[in-house]
C-alpha positions in Angstrom: 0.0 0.0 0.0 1.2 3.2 -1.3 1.5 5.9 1.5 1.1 9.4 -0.2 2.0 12.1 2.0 0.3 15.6 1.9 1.9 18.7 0.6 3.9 20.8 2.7 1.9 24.1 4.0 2.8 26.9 1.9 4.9 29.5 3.2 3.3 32.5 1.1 1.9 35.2 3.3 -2.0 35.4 4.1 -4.3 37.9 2.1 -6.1 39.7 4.6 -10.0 39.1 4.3 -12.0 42.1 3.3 -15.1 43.2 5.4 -18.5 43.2 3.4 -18.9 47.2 4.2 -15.9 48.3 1.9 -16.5 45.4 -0.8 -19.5 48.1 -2.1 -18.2 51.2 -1.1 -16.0 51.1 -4.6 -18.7 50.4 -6.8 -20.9 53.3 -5.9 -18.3 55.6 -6.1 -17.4 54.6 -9.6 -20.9 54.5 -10.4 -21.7 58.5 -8.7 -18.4 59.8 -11.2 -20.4 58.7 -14.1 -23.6 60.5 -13.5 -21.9 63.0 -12.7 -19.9 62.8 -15.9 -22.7 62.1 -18.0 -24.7 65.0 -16.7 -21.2 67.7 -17.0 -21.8 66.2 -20.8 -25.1 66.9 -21.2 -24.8 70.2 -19.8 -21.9 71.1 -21.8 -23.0 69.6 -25.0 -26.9 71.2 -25.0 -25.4 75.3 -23.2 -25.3 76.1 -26.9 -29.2 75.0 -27.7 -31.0 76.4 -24.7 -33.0 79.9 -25.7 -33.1 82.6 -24.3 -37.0 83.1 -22.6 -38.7 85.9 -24.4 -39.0 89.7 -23.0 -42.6 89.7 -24.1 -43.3 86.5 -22.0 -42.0 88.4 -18.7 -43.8 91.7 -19.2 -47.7 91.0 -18.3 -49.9 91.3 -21.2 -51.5 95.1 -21.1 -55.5 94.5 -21.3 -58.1 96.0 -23.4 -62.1 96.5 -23.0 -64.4 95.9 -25.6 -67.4 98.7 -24.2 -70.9 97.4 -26.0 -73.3 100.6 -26.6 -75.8 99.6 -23.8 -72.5 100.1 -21.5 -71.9 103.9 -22.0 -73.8 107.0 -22.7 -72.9 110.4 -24.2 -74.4 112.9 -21.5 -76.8 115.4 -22.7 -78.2 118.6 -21.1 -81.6 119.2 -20.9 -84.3 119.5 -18.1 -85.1 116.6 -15.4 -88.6 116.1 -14.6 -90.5 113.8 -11.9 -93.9 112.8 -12.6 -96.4 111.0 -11.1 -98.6 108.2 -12.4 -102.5 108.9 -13.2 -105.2 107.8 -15.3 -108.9 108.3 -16.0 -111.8 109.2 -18.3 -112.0 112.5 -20.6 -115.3 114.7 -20.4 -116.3 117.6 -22.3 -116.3 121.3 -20.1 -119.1 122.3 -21.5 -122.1 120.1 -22.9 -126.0 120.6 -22.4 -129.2 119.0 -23.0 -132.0 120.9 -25.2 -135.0 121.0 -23.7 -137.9 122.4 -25.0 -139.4 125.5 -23.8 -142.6 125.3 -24.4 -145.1 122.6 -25.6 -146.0 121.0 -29.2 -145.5 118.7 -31.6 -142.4 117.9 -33.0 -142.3 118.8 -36.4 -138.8 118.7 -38.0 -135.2 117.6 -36.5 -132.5 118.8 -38.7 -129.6 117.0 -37.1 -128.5 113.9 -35.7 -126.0 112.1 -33.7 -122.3 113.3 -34.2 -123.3 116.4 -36.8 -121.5 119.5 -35.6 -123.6 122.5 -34.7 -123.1 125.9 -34.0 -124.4 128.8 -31.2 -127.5 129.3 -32.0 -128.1 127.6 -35.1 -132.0 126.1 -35.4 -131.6 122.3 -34.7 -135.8 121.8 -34.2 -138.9 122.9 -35.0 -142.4 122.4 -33.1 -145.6 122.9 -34.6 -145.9 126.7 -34.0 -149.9 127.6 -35.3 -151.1 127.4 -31.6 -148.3 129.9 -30.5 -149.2 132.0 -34.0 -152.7 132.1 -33.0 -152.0 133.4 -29.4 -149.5 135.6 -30.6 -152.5 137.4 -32.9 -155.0 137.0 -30.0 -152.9 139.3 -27.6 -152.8 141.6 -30.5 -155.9 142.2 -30.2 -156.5 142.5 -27.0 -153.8 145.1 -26.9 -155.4 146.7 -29.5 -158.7 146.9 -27.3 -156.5 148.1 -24.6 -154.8 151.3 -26.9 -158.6 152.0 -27.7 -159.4 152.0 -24.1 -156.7 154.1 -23.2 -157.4 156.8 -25.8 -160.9 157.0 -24.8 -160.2 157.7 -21.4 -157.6 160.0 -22.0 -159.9 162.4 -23.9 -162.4 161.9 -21.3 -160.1 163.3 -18.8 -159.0 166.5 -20.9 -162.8 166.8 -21.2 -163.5 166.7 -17.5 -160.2 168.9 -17.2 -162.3 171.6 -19.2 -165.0 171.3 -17.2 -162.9 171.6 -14.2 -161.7 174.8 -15.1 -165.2 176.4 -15.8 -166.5 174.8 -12.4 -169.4 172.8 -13.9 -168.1 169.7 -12.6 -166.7 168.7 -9.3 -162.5 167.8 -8.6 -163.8 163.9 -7.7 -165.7 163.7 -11.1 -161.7 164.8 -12.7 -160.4 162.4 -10.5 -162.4 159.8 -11.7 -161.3 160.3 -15.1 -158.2 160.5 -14.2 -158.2 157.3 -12.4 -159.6 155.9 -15.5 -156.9 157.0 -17.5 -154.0 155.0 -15.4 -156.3 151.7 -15.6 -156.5 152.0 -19.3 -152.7 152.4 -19.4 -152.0 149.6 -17.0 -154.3 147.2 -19.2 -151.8 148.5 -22.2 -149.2 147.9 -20.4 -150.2 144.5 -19.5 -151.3 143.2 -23.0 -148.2 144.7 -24.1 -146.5 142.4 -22.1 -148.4 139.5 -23.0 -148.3 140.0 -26.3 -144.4 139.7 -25.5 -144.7 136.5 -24.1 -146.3 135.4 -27.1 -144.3 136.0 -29.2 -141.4 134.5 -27.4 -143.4 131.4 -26.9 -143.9 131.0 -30.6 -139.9 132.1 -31.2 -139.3 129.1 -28.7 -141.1 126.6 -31.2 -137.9 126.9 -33.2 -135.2 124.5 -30.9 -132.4 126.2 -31.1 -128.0 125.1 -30.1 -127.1 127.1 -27.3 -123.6 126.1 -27.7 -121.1 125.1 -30.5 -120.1 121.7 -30.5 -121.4 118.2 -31.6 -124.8 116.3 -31.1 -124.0 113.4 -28.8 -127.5 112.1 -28.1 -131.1 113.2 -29.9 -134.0 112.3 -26.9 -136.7 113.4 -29.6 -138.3 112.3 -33.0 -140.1 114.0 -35.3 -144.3 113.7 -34.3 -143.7 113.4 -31.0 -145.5 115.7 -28.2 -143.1 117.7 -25.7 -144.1 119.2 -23.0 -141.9 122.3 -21.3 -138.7 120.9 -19.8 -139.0 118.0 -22.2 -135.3 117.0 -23.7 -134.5 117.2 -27.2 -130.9 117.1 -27.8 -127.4 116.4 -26.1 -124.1 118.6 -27.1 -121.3 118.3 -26.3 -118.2 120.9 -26.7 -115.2 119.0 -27.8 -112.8 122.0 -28.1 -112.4 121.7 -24.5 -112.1 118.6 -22.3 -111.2 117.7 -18.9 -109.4 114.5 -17.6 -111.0 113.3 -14.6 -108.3 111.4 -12.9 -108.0 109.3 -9.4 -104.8 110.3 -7.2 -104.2 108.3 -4.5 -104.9 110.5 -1.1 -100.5 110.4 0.1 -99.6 111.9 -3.5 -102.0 115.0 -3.5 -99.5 117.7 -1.5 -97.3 116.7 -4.9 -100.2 118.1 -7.1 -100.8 121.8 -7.7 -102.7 124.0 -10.3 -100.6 124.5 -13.6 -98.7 121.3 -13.9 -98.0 120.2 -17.1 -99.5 116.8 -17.5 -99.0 114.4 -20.5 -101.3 111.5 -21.6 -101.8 108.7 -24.1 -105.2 107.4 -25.5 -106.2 104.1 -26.7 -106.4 104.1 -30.8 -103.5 107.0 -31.2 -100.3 105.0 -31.2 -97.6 106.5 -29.9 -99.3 110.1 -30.0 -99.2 112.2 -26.6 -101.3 114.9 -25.6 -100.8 117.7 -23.0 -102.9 118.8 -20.6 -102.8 121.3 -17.2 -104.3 120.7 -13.5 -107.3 123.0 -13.2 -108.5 121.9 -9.9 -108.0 119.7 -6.9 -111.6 117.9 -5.2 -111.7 119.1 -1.5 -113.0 115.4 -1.2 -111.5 111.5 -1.3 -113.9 109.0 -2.8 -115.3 106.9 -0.1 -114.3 103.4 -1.3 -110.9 104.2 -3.1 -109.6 107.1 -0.8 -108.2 108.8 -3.6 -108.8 112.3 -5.1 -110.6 113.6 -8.5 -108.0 115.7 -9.9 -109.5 117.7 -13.0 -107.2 118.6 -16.0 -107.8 121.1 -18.5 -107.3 119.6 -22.2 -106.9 121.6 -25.4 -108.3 119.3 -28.7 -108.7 121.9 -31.5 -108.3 119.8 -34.1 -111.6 117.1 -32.3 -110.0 114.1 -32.4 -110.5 113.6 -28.7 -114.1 112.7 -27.6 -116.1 112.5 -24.8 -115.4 108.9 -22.1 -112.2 108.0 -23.8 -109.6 106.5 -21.3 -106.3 108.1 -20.9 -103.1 107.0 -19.1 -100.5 110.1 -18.1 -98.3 111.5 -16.1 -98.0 115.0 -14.4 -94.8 116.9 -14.0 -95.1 117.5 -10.5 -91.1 119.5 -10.4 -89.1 120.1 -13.3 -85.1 121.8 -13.6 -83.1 123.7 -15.6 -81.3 122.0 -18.3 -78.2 120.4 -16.9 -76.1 117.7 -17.9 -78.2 114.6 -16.9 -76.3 111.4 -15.8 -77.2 107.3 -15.8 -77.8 106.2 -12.1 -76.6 103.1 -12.7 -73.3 104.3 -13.7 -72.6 106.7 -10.5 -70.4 105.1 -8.3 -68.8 106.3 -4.4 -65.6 106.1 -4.2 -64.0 107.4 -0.6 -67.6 109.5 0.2 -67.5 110.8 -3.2 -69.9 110.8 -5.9 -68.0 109.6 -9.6 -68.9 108.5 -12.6 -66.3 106.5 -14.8 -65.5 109.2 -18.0 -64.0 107.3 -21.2 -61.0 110.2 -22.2 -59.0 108.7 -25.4 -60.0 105.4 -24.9 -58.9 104.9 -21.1 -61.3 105.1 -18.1 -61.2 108.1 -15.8 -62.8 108.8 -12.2 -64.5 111.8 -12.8 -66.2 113.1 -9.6 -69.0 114.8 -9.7 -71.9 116.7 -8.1 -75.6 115.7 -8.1 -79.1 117.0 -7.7 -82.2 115.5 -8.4 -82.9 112.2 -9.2 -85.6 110.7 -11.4 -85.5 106.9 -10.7 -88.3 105.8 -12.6 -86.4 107.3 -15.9 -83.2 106.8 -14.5 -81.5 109.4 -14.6 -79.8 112.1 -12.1 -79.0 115.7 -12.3 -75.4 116.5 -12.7 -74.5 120.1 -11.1 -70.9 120.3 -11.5 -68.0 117.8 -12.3 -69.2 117.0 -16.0 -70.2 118.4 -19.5 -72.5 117.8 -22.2 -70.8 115.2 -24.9 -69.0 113.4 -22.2 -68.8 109.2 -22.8 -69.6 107.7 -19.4 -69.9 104.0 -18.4 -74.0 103.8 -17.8 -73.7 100.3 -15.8 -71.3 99.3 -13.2 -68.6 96.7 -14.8 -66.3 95.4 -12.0 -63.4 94.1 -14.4 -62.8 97.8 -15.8 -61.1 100.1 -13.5 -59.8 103.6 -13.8 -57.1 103.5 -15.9 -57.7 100.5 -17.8 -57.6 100.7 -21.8 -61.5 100.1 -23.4 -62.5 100.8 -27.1 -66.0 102.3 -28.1 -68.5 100.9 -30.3 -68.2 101.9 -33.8 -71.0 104.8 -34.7 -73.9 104.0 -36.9 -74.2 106.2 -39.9 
């Protein structure tokens, strides 16, 4: 048996064993010198690429309004008004009813409903022989009476005569006298009835005792009327009032000469003027408001009698001024303003107001602002003063 013996321990000195903590320290230090390497490399080969960032980019982007025409107004001077509401029903000052004066049959009408007449014009006639036949009865009668009356004045120069020469007594001259001042008061009275005959058969002729227009006719030809009996309505166009209801609080606003205007039914967009003529002392029981009575002109007689009118009355008006849109005033620090456009950028224009119609819109500018002026008429909260804005082209 073969015997092999081992090798002799080697004499070469021991490698020290390495701790696991520095075996990967190497690594990731070889590995941190290439990023940072490659990233020295990418800087260096992209510094001549890069651009520059633009000036325009860091200076904010100036902005501009685009103003609509319902956003501004051009101020105009003229005078401011406040009015107060009313409404009611238009009646002629002056109309009458024809009645007849006397009694008769009703013999001719000349005019009807809506014909025009004029001051005494003849618009009936009544059957006029009985007033004829009285007129010629007291005709006689004070023909009898003249014959009387002469008769009794030669009777008393007779007994005058007598008087003188004593052959009658003074009571016989004063009876003839005496007869003589009967016989003139029996003139005197057929005198005067033959007066009122004749004015009884003058009042057989109807006749317009105003000018104006027929409205309603109460009697037809053939018909008996006794006095007092109606014949005719007329009306006088040429002058009308507006009867309108005013609530009881707004009467101390009302006073005689106000300018009222008015629209009727049927005219469109037609006004008409009118003034306040009077004020009723008196509220209506069930509405507590007021008749106020206005005075209207119609000339040309287009207006009639019941139509219904809606108005206004000017209860204060102003001087022209320049006149401002409330919606555009503005306080800024206590201070009234109103935002002016002055070549095309917004300026805080302050200014000083009077009176103010809110129902229109509208307040009185005093000081602070001119006619022609360009002023915002609604509050916009993205323009300011200062900012840029551009107008609405003009219409031609």
């Amino acid at each position: 048996m073969k015997i092999e013996s081992l090798p002799p321990a080697s004499t070469a000195p021991a490698v020290p064993v390495k701790s696991p903590a520095r075996r990967w320290r190497k690594p990731v230090i070889a590995l941190a010198a290439l990023a940072l390497a490659g990233a020295g490399g990418y800087a260096w080969t992209h510094a001549g690429s890069a651009k520059p960032a633009p000036a325009a980019a860091a200076e904010k982007k100036e902005t501009v309004h685009e103003l609509s025409a319902r956003d501004i107004a051009v101020v105009e001077a003229r005078p401011l008004a406040l009015t107060l509401p009313l409404s009611g029903s238009l009646t002629p000052l002056a109309q009458a009813t024809v009645r007849s004066k006397v009694s008769g049959v009703v013999q001719q009408t000349m005019v009807q409903e809506g014909m025009a007449v004029s001051a005494g014009q003849v618009i009936a006639r009544l059957d006029d022989s009985e007033a004829r036949a009285r007129v010629a009865q007291q005709q006689a009668l004070l023909a009898d009476a003249g014959a009387r009356l002469a008769l009794a004045k030669k009777n008393q120069a007779n007994s005058a005569a007598l008087l003188k020469q004593n052959y009658i007594a003074q009571n016989a001259y004063d009876t003839s006298s005496n007869a003589v001042d009967l016989a003139q008061a029996a003139v005197d009275s057929a005198r005067a009835q033959l007066e009122l005959a004749r004015i009884a058969l003058n009042d057989t002729a109807i006749r317009a005792p105003l000018s104006g227009v027929v409205s309603k006719r109460h009697a037809q030809a053939g018909e008996k009327l006794s006095p007092d009996s109606p014949v005719f309505t007329i009306v006088d166009l040429k002058q009308l009032t507006l009867d309108a209801q005013v609530p009881a609080s707004d009467i101390p606003r009302i006073k005689a000469g106000q300018e009222v205007q008015f629209k009727v039914d049927g005219f469109g967009a037609r006004n008409f003027a009118g003034k306040v003529l009077r004020i009723n002392p008196a509220a209506e029981a069930g509405s507590r408001a007021m008749l106020v009575y206005i005075g209207v002109d119609n000339p040309d007689g287009v207006l009639r009698a019941g139509m219904f009118a809606k108005g206004v009355v000017t209860t204060e008006k102003t001087n022209a001024h320049p006149l401002l849109p409330l919606l555009g005033v503005r306080q800024d620090h206590g201070r009234d303003v109103v935002y002016r456009v002055d070549a095309g950028k917004v300026v805080a224009q302050p200014v000083k107001l009077g009176l103010k119609n809110e129902d229109d819109g509208l307040v009185e500018a005093l000081d602070g602002i001119r006619p022609g002026a360009t002023v915002l008429a609604v509050k916009l909260d993205d323009v300011k003063p200062g900012d840029k804005v551009t107008l609405p082209a003009k219409k031609d």
